[in-house]
C-alpha positions in Angstrom: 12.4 7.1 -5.1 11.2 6.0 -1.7 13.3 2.7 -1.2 13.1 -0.1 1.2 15.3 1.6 3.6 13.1 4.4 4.3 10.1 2.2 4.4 11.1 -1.5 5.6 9.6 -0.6 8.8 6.3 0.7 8.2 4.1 -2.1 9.1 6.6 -2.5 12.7 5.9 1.5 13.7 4.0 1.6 17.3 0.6 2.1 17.2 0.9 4.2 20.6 -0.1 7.9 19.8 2.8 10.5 19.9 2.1 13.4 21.6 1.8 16.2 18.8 0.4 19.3 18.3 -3.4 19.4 16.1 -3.5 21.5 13.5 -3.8 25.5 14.9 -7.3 25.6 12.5 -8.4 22.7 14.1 -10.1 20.9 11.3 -11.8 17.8 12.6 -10.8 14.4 10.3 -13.0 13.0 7.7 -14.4 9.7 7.1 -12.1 7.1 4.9 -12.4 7.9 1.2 -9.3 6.4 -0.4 -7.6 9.0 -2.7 -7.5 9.9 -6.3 -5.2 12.2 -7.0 -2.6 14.5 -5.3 -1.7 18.5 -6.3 1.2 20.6 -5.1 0.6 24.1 -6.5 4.3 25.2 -5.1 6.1 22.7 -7.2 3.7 22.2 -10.4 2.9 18.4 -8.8 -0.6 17.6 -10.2 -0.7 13.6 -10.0 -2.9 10.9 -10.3 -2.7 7.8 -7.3 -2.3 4.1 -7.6 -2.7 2.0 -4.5 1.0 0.7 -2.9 1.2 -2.2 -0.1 4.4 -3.8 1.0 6.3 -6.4 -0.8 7.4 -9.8 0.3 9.9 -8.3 3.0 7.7 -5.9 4.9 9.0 -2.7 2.5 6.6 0.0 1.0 6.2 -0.7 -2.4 7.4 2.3 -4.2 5.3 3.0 -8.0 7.4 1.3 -10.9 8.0 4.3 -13.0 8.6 8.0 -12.4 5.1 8.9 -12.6 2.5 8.8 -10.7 2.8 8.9 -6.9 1.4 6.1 -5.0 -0.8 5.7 -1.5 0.2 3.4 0.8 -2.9 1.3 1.6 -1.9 -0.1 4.9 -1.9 3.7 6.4 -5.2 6.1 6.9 -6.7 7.7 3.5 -5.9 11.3 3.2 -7.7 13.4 5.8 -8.8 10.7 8.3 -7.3 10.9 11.4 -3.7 9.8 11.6 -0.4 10.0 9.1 -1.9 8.9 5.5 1.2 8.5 3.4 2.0 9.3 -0.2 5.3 8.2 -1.9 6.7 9.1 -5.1 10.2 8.7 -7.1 12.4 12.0 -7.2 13.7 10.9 -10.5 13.5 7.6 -13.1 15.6 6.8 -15.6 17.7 10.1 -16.0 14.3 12.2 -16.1 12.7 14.0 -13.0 10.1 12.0 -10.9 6.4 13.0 -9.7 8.5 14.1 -6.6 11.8 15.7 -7.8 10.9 19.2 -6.5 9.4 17.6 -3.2 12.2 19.2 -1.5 11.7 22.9 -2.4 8.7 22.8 -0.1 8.4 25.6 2.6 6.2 25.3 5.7 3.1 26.7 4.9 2.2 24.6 1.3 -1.0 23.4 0.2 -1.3 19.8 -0.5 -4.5 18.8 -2.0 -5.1 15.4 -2.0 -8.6 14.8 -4.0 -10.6 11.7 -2.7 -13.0 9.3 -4.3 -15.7 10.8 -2.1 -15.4 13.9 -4.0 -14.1 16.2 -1.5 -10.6 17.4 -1.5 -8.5 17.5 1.7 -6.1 20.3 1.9 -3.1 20.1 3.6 -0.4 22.7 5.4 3.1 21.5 5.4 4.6 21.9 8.6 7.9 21.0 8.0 10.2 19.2 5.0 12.8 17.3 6.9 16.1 15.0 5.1 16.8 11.8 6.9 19.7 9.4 6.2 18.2 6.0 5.2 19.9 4.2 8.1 18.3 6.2 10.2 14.9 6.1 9.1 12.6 7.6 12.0 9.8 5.4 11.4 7.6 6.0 14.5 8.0 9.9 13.6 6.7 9.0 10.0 4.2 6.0 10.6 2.7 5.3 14.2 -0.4 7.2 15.3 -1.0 11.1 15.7 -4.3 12.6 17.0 -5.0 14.1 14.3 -4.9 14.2 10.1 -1.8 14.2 9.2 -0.2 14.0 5.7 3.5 12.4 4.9 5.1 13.0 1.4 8.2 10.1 0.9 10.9 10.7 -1.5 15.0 10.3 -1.9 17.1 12.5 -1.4 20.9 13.5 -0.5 23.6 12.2 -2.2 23.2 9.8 -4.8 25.5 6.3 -3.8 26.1 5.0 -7.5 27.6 1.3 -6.6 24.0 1.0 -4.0 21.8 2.8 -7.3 20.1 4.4 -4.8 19.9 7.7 -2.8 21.3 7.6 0.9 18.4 10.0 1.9 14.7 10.2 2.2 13.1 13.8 1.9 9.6 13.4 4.4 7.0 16.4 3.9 4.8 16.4 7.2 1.9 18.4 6.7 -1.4 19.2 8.6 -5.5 18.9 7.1 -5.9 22.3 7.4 -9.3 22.2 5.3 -11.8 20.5 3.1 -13.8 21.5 -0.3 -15.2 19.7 -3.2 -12.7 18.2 -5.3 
């Protein structure tokens, strides 16, 4: 589950771009097309989207069940030129979430993220990185990039059972690497 912690700063991250690298294909952004659904061949994801905001406190909303992921509205669709970010549960209610392999990823994934435009943005993941939730690096996840970028949000670590909640976030950052018909 992507909690407050990881997210209570997402509308606060700069909007000063970081220096990063563009993706090695160089695959030029696409127009805004919000997205419909999300496939991970790797882990057997294959997920439709609802739309996420943040609640009263300035958090991400996370989805209310297990199933499916969520976009978060306030960041760039999937394949337009900054970080678009997805979040998902890793588990609900004893059973594994839309996100509970998220962590198995390797550099080099596809993500697939198909759009309402009918194309489908695909995605190389770069890196799968496990940050403690009190250390959240929100510019690293949310603030600007010159280029499309893709962030996957989940929990992850150890799970604290008197908080009910994980004291990690797993973040997949991956790359457009190209685009097709969805």
């Amino acid at each position: 589950m992507a909690t407050s912690s990881a997210t209570s700063t997402a509308a606060a991250a700069t909007t000063e771009a970081l220096p990063s690298v563009p993706p090695s294909d160089g695959v030029a952004p696409l127009p805004a097309s919000p997205p419909v659904r999300i496939r991970i061949p790797a882990i057997g994801v294959d997920s439709g989207l609802m739309d996420l905001g943040l609640d009263g406190a300035g958090s991400l909303e996370v989805p209310p069940d297990g199933f499916p992921a969520g976009w978060y509205t306030g960041a760039p669709t999937p394949g337009s030129l900054g970080p678009a970010i997805i979040a998902g549960h890793v588990d609900w209610a004893g059973s594994p979430g839309v996100f509970y392999s998220l962590r198995d990823l390797v550099a080099g994934d596809d993500i697939t993220v198909d759009r309402a435009d009918g194309t489908a943005a695909r995605f190389r993941v770069e890196s799968v990185q496990q940050f403690p939730k009190d250390a959240f690096p929100t510019d690293q996840v949310y603030a600007d990039i010159d280029h499309a970028g893709l962030r996957l949000i989940t929990c992850g670590g150890s799970f604290d059972r008197a908080a009910r909640s994980y004291r990690d976030n797993i973040v997949v950052f991956a790359d457009l690497a190209g685009v097709g018909p969805a």
